[in-house]
DSSP file (Angstrom, degrees, kcal/mol; ACC not computed):
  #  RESIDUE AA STRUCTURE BP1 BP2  ACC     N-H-->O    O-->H-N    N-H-->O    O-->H-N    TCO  KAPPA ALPHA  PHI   PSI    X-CA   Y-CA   Z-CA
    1    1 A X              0   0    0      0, 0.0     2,-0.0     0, 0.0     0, 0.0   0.000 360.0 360.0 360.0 128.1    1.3    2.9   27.3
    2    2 A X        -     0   0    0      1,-0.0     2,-0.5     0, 0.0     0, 0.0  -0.149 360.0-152.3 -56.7 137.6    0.7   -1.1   26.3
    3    3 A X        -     0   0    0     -2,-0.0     2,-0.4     2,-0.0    -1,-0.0  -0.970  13.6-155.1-140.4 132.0    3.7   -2.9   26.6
    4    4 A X        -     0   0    0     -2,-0.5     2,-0.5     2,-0.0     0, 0.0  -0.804  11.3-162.1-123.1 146.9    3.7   -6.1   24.0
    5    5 A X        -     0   0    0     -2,-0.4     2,-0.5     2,-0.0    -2,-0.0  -0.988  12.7-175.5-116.3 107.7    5.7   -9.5   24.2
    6    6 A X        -     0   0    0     -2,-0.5     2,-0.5     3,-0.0     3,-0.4  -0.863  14.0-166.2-116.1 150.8    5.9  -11.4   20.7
    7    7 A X        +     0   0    0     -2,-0.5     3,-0.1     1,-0.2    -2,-0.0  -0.834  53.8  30.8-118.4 154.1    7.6  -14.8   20.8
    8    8 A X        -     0   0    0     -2,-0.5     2,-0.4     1,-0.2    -1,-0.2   0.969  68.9-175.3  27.4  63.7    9.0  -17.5   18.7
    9    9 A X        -     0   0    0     -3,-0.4     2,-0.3     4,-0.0    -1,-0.2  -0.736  30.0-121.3 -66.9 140.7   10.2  -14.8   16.1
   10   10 A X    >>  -     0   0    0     -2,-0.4     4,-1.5     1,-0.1     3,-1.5  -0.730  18.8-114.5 -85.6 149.9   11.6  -17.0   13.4
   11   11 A X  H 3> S+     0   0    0     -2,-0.3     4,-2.5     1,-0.3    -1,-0.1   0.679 108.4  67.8 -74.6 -18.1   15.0  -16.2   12.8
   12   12 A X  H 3> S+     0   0    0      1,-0.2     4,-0.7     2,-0.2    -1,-0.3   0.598 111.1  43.0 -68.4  -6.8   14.3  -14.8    9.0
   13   13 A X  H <>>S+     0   0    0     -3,-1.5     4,-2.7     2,-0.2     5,-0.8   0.528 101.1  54.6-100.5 -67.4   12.6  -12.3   10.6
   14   14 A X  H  X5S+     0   0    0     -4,-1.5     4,-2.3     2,-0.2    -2,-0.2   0.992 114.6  53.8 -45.1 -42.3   14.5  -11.3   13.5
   15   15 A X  H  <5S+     0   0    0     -4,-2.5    -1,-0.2    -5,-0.2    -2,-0.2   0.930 107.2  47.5 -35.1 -75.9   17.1  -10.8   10.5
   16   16 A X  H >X5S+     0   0    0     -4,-0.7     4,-1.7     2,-0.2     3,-1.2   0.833 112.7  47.8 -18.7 -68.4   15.0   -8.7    8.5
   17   17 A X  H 3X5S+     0   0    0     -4,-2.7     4,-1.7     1,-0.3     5,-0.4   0.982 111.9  52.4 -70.8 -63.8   14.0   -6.5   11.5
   18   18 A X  H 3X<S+     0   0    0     -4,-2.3     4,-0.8    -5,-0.8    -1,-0.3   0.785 110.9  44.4 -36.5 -24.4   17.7   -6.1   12.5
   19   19 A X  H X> S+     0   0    0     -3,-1.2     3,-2.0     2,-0.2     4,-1.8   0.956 112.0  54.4 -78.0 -62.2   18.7   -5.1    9.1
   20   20 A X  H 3X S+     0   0    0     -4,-1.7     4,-3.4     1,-0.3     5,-0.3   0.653 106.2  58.7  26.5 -86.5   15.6   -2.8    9.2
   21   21 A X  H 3X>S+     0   0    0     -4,-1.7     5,-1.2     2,-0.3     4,-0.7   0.718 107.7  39.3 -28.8 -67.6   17.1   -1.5   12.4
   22   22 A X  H <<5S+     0   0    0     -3,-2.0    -1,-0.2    -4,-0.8    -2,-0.2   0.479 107.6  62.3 -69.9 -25.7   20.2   -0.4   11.1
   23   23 A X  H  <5S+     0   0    0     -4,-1.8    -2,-0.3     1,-0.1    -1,-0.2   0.822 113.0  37.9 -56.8 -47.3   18.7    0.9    8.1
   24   24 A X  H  <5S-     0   0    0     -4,-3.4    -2,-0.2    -5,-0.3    -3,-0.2   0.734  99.8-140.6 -77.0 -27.5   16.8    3.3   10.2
   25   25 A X  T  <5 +     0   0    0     -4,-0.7     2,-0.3    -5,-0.3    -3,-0.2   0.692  68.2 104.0  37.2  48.8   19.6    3.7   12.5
   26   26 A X  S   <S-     0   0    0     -5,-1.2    -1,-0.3     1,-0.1    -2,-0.2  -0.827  77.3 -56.0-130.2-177.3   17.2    3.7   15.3
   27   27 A X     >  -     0   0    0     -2,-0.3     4,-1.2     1,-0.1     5,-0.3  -0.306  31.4-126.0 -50.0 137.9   16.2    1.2   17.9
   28   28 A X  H  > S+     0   0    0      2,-0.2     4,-2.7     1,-0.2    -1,-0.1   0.866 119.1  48.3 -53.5 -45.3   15.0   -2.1   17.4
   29   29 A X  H  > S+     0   0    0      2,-0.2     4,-2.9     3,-0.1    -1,-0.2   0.993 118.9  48.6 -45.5 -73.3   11.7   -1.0   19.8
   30   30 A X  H >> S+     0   0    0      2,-0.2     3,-1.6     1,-0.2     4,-0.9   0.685 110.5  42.2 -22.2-108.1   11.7    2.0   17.4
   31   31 A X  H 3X S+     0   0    0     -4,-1.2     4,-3.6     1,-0.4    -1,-0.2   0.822 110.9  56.9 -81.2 -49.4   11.9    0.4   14.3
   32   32 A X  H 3X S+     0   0    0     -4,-2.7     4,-2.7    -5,-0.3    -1,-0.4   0.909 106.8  50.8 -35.2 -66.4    9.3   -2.3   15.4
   33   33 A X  H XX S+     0   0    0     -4,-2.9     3,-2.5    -3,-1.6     4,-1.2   0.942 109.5  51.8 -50.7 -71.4    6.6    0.6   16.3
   34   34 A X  H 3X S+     0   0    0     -4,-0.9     4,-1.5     1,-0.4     3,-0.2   0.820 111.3  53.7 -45.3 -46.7    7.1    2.5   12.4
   35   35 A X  H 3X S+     0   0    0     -4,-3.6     4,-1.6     1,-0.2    -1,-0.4   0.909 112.0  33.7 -84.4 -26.2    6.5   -0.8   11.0
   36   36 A X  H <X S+     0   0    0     -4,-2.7     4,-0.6    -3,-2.5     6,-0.4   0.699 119.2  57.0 -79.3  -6.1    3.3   -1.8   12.5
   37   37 A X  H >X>S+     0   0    0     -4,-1.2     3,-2.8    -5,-0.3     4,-1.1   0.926 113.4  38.0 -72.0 -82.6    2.4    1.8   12.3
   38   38 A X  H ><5S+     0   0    0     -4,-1.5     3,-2.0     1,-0.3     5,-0.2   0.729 119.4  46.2 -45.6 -56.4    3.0    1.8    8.6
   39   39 A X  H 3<5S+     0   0    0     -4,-1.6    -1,-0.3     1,-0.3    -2,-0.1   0.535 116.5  48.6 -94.0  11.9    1.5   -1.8    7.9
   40   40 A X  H <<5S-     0   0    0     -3,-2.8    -1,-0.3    -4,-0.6    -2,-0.2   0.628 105.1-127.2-100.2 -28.9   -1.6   -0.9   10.1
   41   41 A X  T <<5S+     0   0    0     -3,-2.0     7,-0.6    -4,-1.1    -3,-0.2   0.637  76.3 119.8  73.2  18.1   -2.3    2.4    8.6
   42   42 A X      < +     0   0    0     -5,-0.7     2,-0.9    -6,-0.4    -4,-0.1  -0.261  29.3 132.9-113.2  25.5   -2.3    4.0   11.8
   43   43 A X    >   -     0   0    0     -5,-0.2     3,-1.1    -6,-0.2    -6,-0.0  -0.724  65.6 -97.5-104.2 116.1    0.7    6.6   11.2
   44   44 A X  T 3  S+     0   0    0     -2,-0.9     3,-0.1     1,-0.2    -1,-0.1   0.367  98.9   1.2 -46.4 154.3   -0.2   10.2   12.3
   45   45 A X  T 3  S+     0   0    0      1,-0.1     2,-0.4    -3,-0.0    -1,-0.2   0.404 109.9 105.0  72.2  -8.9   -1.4   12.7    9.8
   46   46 A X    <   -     0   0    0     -3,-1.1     2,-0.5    -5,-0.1    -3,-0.1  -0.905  60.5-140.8-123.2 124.5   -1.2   10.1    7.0
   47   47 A X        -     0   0    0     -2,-0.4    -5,-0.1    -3,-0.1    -6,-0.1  -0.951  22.9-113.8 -45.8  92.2   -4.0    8.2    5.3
   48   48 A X        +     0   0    0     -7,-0.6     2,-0.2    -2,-0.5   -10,-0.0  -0.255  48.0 150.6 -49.6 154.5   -3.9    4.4    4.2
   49   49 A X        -     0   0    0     -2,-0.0    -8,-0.0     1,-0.0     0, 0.0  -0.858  55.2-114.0-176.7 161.1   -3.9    3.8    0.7
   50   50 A X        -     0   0    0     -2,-0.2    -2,-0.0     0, 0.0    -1,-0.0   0.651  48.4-114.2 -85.6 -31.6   -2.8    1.4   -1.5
   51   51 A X  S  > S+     0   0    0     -3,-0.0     4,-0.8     0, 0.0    -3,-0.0   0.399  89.9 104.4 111.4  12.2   -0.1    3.6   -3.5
   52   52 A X  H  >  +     0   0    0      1,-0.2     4,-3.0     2,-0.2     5,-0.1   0.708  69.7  67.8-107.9   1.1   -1.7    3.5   -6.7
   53   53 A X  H  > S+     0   0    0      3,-0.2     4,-3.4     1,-0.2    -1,-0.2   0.810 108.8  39.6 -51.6 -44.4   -2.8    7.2   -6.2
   54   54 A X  H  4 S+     0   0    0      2,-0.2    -2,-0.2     1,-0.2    -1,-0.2   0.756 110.4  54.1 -74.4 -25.3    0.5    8.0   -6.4
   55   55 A X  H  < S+     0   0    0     -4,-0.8    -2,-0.2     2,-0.1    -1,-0.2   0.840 131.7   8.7-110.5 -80.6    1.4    5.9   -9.0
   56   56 A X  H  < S-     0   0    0     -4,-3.0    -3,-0.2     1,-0.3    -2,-0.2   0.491  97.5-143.5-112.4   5.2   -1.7    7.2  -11.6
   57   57 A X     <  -     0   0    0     -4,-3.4    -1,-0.3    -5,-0.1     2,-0.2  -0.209  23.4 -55.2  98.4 178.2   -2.7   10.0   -9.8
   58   58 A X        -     0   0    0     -4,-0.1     2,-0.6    -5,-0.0    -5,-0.0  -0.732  41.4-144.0-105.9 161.8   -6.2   11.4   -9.4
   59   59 A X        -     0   0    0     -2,-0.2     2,-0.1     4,-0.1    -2,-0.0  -0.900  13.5-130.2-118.7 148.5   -9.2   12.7  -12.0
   60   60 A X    >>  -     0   0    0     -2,-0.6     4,-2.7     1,-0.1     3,-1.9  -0.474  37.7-102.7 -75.8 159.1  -11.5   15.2  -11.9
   61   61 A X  H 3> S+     0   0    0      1,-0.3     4,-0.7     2,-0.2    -1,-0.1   0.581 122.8  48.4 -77.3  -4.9  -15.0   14.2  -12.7
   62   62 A X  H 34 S+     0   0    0      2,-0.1    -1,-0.3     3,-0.1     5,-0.1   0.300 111.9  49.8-108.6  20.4  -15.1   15.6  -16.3
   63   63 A X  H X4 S+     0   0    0     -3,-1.9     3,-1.1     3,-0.1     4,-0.5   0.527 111.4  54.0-105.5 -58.9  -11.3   13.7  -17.2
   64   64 A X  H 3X S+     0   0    0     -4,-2.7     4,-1.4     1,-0.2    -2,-0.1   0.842 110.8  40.9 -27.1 -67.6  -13.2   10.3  -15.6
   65   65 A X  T 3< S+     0   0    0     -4,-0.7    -1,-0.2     2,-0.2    -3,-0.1   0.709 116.9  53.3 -89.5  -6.7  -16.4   10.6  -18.1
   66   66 A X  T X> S+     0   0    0     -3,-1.1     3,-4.5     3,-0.1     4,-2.0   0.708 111.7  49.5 -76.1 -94.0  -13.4   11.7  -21.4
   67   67 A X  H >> S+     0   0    0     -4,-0.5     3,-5.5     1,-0.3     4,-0.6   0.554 114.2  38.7 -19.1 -88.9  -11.8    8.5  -20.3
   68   68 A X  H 3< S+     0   0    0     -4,-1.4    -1,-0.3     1,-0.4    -3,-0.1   0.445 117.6  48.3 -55.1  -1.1  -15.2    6.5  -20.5
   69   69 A X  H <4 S+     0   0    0     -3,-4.5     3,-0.4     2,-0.1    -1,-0.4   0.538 116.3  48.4-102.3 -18.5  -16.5    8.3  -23.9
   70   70 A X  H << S+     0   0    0     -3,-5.5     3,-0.5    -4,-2.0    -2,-0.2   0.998 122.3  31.0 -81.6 -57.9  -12.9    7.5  -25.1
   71   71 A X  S >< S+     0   0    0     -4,-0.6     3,-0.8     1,-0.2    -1,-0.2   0.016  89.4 103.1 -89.4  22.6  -13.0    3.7  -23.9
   72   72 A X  G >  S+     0   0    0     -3,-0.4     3,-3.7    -5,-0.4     4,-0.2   0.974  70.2  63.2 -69.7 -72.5  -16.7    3.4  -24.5
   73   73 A X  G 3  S+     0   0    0     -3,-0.5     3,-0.3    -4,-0.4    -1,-0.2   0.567  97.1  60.8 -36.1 -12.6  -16.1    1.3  -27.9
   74   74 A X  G <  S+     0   0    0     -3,-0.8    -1,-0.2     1,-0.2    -2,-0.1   0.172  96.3  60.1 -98.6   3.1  -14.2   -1.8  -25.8
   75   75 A X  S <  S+     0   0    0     -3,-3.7     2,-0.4     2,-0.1    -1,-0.2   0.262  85.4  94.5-112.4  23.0  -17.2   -2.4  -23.8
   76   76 A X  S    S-     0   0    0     -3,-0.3     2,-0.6    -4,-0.2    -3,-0.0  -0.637  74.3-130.9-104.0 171.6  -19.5   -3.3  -27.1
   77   77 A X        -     0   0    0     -2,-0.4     2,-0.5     1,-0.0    -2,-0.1  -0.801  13.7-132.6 -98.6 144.7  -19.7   -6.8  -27.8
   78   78 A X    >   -     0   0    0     -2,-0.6     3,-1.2     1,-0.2    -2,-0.0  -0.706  14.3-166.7 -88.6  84.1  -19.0   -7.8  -31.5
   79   79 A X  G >  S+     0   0    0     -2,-0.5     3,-1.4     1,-0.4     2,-0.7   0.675  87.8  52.2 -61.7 -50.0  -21.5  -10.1  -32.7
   80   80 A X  G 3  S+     0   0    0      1,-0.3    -1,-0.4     2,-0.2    -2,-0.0  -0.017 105.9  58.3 -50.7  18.7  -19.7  -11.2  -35.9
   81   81 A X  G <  S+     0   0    0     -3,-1.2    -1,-0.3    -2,-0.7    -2,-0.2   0.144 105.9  55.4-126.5  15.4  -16.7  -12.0  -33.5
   82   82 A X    <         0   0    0     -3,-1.4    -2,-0.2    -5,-0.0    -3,-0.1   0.448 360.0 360.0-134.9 -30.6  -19.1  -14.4  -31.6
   83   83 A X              0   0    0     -4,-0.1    -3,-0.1     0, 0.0    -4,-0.1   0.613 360.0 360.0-104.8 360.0  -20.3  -16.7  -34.0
């Protein structure tokens, strides 16, 4: 096991992680790993992602190419809106 030293936390931080801490109700060591796990993407069993899956979800490949015959008309150019 790696054993890590960080220095000159600035105190808005140290704050932060202490409320954190107490949020979690676990240790500061504790709470420290779950947050670089989380902001690393490195948290078992779990993917990184952005959130926006969750957000709008996924499509199947015949909802995608409905979308893009539906929105097909916003990609033509109008010439008479050009001149």
């Amino acid at each position: 096991m790696q054993h890590l030293t960080v220095r000159n936390i600035p105190p808005e931080l140290a704050s932060a992680l202490s409320n954190e801490k107490h949020r979690r109700q676990t240790s500061l060591n504790q709470t420290v790993i779950d947050l670089l796990r989380q902001s690393l993407g490195v948290v078992p069993g779990h993917q990184r992602s952005n959130g926006l899956g969750r957000l709008a979800g996924s499509w199947t490949q015949e909802e995608l190419e409905e979308f893009e015959a539906a929105t097909a008309p916003t990609r033509e150019i109008d010439e008479e809106l050009w001149r």
